[in-house]
N, C-alpha and C positions, 0 to 999 in steps of 0.2 A: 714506896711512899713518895721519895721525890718525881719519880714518873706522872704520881696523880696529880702533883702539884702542881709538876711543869702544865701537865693537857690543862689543868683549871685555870692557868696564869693564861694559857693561848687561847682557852675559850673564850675568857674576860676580853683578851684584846680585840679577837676579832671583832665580839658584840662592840666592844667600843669603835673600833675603826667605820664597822657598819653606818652605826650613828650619826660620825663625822660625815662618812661619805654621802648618807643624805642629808644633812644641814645643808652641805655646801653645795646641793644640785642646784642648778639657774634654772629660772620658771623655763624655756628653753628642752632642759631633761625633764622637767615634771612634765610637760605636756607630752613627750615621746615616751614616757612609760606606761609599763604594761598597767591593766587595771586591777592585777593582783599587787604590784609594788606599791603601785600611788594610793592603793585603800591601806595596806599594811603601814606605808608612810604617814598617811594622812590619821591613824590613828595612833602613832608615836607621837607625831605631833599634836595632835587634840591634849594627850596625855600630858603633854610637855606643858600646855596653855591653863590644863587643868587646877595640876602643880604649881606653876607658876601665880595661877589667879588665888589657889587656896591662901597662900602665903598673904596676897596683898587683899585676901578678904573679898574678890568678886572676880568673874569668870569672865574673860570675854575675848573671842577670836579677832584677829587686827584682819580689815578688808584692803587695806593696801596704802601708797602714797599718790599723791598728783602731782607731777613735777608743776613749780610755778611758773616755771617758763615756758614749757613749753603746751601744757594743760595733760598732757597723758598720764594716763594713771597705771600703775604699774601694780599690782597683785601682791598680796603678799603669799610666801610661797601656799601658808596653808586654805587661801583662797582658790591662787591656780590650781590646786590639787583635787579640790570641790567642783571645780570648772572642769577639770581633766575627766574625774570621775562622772560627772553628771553627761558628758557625752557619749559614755556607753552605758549610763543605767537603764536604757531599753533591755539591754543586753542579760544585765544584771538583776533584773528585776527581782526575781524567789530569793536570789540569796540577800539582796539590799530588804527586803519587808524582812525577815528574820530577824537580820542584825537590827532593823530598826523598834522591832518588838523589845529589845532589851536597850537599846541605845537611843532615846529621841533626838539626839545630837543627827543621827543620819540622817535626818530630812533634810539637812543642807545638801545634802551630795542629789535628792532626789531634787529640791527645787533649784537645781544648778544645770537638771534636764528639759530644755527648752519644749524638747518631744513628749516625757512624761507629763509636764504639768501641760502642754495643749490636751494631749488624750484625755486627761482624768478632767480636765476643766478647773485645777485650781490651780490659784494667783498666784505666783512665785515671792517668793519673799529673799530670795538672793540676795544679798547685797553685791555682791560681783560674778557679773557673766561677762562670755568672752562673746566678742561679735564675729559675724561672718567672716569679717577680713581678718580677723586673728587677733584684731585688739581687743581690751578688757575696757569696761566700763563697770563705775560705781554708783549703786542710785542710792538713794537714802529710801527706806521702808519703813510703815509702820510699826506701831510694838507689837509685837507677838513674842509668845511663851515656846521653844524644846517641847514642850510637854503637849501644847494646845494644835500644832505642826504634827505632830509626832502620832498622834491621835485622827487629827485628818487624811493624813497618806495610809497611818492603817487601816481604819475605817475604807475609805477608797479605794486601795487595793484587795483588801478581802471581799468586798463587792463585787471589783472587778475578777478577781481570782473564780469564785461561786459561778458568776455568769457565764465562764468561760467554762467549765467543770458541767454545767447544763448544757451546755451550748454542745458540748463533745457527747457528753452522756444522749440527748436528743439526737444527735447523728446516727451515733453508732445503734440505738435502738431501731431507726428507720431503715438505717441500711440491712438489719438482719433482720427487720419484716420483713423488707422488700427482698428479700433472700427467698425466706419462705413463705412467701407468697407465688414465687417466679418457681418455685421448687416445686410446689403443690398445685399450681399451673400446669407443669410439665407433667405429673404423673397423671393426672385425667386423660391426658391425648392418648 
């Protein structure tokens, strides 16, 4: 009995220690990690902001500071983490439409993909992307809804998804006519 106690006491810690260890990552390490940590981060955090907004009665993710001095604006980490993610959601695409059928919160990660929203043609709604040169900029956006985002990328991308599923399907049908057609060619000679 005290055996299972002890492993439950070092299970608790480690999860705790985990936690610590990413609160205190610098936008710095969010941008150098992988795209499995910073989605897994980035929804402890969503969770943490969820919690936190239930409490005060309204939900809302912080997009970062502007120092007054010097005007640069700095991320807050769970912005850089949307910024980090959205540079390989090419990458990610099947598994980000999944999550995003149950989560409309992910559309941020997808409008934070400078590549995704040229390809599909729609407006990004980011409030914070990173520039070329590595800094972050904040724009103010209109209002939109999670829910109205959420509903355009999937719409969008199962379009895109279908098109692509034809697109393959029409190949592979032409190429095995053209099979047997070169096959049934050859047997008259």
């Amino acid at each position: 009995m005290r055996s299972v106690w002890l492993g439950l006491v070092l299970v608790a810690s480690l999860g705790c220690a985990q936690r610590v260890a990413w609160s205190e990552l610098s936008i710095r390490e969010i941008e150098e990690s992988s795209f499995d940590d910073g989605y897994r981060f980035w929804r402890q955090e969503k969770r943490a902001f969820a919690t936190e907004g239930s409490i005060e009665g309204s939900h809302s993710t912080p997009a970062g500071a502007t120092d007054s001095r010097t005007g640069e604006f700095t991320p807050s980490k769970i912005a850089a983490l949307e910024c980090r993610l959205g540079r390989e959601a090419h990458l990610h695409q099947g598994f980000l439409q999944e999550q995003l059928a149950t989560d409309p919160e992910v559309h941020r990660i997808l409008e934070a993909s400078a590549r995704l929203c040229e390809e599909y043609g729609i407006a990004s709604k980011a409030q914070v992307v990173r520039l070329a040169d590595g800094r972050y900029s904040h724009r103010v956006t209109d209002g939109w809804s999670p829910q109205v985002q959420q509903r355009l990328w999937l719409e969008t991308l199962t379009v895109a998804s279908s098109q692509r599923l034809g697109t393959a399907t029409e190949s592979q049908s032409v190429h095995s006519g053209t099979g047997r057609a070169t096959s049934a060619a050859g047997s008259r000679r």
